[in-house]
C-alpha positions in Angstrom: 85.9 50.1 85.6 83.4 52.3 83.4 85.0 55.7 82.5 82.9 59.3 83.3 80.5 60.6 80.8 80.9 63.4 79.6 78.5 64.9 81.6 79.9 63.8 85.0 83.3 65.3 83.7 81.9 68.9 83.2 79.5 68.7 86.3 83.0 68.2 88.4 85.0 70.5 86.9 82.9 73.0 87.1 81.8 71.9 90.6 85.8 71.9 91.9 86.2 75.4 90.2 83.6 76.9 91.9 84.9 75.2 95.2 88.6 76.5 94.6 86.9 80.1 93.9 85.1 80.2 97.4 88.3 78.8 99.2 90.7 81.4 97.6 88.2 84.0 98.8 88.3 82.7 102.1 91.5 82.8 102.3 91.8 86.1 100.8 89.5 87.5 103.3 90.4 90.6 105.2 93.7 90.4 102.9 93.1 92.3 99.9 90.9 91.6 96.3 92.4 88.2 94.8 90.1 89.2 91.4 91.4 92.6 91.5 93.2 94.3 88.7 96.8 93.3 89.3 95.6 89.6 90.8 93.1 88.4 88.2 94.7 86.5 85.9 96.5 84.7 88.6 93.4 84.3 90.5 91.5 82.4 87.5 94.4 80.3 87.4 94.6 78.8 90.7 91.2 78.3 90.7 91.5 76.9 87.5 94.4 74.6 88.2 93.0 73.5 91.5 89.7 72.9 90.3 90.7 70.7 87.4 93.2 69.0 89.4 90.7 68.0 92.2 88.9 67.4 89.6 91.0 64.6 88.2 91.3 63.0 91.2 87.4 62.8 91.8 87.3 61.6 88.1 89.5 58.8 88.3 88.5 58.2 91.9 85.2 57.5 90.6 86.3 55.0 88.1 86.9 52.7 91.3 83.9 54.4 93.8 80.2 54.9 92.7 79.9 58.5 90.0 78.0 60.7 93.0 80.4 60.4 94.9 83.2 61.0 92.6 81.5 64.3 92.0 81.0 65.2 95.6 84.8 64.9 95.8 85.6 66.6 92.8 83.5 69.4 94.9 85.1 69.2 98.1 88.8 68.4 97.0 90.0 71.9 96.9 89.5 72.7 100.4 92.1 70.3 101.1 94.6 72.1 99.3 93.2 75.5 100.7 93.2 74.4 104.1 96.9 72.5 104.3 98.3 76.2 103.3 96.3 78.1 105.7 97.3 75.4 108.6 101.3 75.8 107.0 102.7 77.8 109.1 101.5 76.1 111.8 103.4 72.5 111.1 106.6 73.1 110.2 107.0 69.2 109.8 105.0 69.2 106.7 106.3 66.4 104.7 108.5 66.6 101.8 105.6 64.4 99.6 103.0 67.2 100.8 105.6 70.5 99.6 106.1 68.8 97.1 102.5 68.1 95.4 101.8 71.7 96.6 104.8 73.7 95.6 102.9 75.2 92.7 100.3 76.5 94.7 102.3 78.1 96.9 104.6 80.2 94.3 101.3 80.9 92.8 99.8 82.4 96.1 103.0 84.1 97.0 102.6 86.3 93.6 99.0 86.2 94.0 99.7 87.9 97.4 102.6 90.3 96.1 99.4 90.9 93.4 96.7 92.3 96.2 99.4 94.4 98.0 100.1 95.9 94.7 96.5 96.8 94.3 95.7 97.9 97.4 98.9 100.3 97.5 97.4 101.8 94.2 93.9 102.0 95.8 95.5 104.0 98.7 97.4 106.6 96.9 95.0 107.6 94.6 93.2 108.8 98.0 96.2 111.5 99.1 97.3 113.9 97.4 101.1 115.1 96.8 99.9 118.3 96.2 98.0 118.8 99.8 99.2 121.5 102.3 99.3 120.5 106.0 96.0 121.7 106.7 94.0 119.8 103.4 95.8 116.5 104.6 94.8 117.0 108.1 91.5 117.7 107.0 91.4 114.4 104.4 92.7 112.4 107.1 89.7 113.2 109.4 87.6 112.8 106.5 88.5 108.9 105.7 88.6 108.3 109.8 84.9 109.4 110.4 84.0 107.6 107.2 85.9 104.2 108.0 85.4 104.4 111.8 81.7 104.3 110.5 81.6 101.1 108.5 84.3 98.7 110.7 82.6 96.9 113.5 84.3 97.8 117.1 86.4 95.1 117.0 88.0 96.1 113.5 88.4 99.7 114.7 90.9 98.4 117.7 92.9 95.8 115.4 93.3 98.7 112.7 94.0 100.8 115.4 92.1 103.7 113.2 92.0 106.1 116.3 95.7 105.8 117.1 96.4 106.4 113.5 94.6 109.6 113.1 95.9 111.0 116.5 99.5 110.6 114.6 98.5 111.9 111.8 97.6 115.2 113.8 100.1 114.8 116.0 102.6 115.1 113.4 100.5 117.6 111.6 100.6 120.1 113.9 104.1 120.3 114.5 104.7 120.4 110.9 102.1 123.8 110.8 104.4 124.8 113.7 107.5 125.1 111.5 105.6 126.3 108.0 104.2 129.3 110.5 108.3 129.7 111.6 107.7 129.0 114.9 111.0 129.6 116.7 112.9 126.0 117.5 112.2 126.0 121.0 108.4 126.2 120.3 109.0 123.2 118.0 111.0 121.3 120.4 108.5 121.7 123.2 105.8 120.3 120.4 107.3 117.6 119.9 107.9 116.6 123.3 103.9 117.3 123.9 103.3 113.8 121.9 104.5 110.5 122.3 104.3 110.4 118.6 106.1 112.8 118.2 108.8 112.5 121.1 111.2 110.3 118.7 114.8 110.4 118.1 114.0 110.3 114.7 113.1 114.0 114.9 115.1 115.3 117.6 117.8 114.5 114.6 116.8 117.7 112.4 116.4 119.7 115.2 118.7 121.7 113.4 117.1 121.8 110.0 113.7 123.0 110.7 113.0 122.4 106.9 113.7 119.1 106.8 112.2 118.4 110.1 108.9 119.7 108.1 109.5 117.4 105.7 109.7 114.1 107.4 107.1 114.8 109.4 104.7 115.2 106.2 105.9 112.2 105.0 105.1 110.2 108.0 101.6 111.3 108.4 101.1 110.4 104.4 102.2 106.7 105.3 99.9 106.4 108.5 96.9 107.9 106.5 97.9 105.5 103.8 97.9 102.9 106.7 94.6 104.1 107.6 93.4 103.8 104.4 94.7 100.2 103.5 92.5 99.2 107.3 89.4 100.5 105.0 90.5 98.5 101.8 91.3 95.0 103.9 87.7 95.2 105.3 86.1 95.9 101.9 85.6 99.3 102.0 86.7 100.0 98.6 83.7 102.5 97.5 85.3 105.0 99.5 85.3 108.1 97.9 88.2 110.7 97.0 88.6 113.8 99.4 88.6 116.7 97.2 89.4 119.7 99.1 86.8 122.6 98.9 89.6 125.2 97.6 90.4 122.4 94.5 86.4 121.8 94.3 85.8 125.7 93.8 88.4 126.0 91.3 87.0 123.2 89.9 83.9 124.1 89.8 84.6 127.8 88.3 86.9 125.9 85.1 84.1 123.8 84.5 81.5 126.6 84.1 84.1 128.7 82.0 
């Protein structure tokens, strides 16, 4: 048996690495940024360990089989490992040899994944503003729909469900206008019942507490236009811009030229 140059070594590490790279993006697709800022270092080292792993493998594989095709499996070894957690769920009989050769990839993965939804929650609220009256969050929200609704294909528009979100958001909206105008409660009962949105026992509840009726409806159009926004982030989306209402823009504007 004639050991690897040193050539053959770095040719298949680097070839595995760059395989466990595209297979984590694969997997990662349509789930969030795996390099993001929260995920990176993690990222680099599953690759990393993956890679060097299949690597190793290939490597000492090859000692026994010819050197090409020691680095065509040092190439190809990490979709192996890719592809057994993406088909997991689906055998719940793996065996107890293949959990555990893999366990480390799966923690890693699980805080890899905690990672993305950490960014992506970042990524969303940077895009709605606390300081938003009814009418500039109703406005944003329309905003990000016509701009997402323009770049997801059909098919992503009905799994996101974009329409549906934005007809809560309004739905919700409006009522909320209702009581900051101090409609009477009758007029915000029958408002509520005008929506199936809105025609929850969860706001029937503070029926009695206008104010706090006001309140939680606000809150729950924030998380649907976060929702919305996340649907743009998952499909890549992530140059969308900042609303700026045009009142903040004029001030703005105005302090700048002071």
């Amino acid at each position: 048996m004639q050991p690897p140059s040193a050539t053959q070594i770095g040719l298949t590490v680097v070839l595995a690495i760059v395989s466990a790279v595209g297979f984590l993006l694969l997997r990662c697709q349509g789930k969030g940024r795996p390099f993001g800022p929260a995920g990176r270092w993690l990222a680099i080292a599953v690759t990393t360990l993956t890679g060097c792993m299949s690597a190793a493998v290939a490597l000492v594989s090859g000692m026994v089989l010819s050197e090409n095709l020691a680095t065509v499996l040092g190439a190809v070894a990490p979709s192996g490992l890719w592809l057994s957690q993406m088909r997991g769920q689906e055998d719940e009989r793996r065996s107890l040899a293949r959990q555990a050769a893999t366990i480390w990839l799966v923690s890693l993965l699980a805080r890899l994944d905690q990672a993305m939804a950490e960014d992506q929650r970042i990524w969303c609220e940077k895009r709605v503003d606390d300081s938003w009256n009814v009418y500039e969050l109703s406005l944003a929200a329309n905003r990000y729909h016509a701009r997402i609704a323009e770049r997801l294909s059909p098919e992503e528009r009905r799994r996101e469900r974009i329409h549906a979100r934005l007809d809560a958001i309004e739905r919700r909206l409006d009522v909320a206008a209702l009581v900051e105008d101090g409609a009477s409660r009758s007029k915000v009962v029958t408002a509520l019942n005008g929506s199936r949105h809105t025609r929850l026992a969860r706001y029937e509840r503070y029926l009695n507490d206008l104010t706090r009726l006001h309140g939680v409806l606000r809150h729950d159009a924030e998380a649907d236009l976060l929702r919305l926004l996340a649907s743009a982030y998952r499909a890549g989306y992530r140059s969308l811009p900042p609303f700026v209402p045009h009142g903040i823009a004029q001030r703005d504007a105005e302090v700048r030229t002071r």
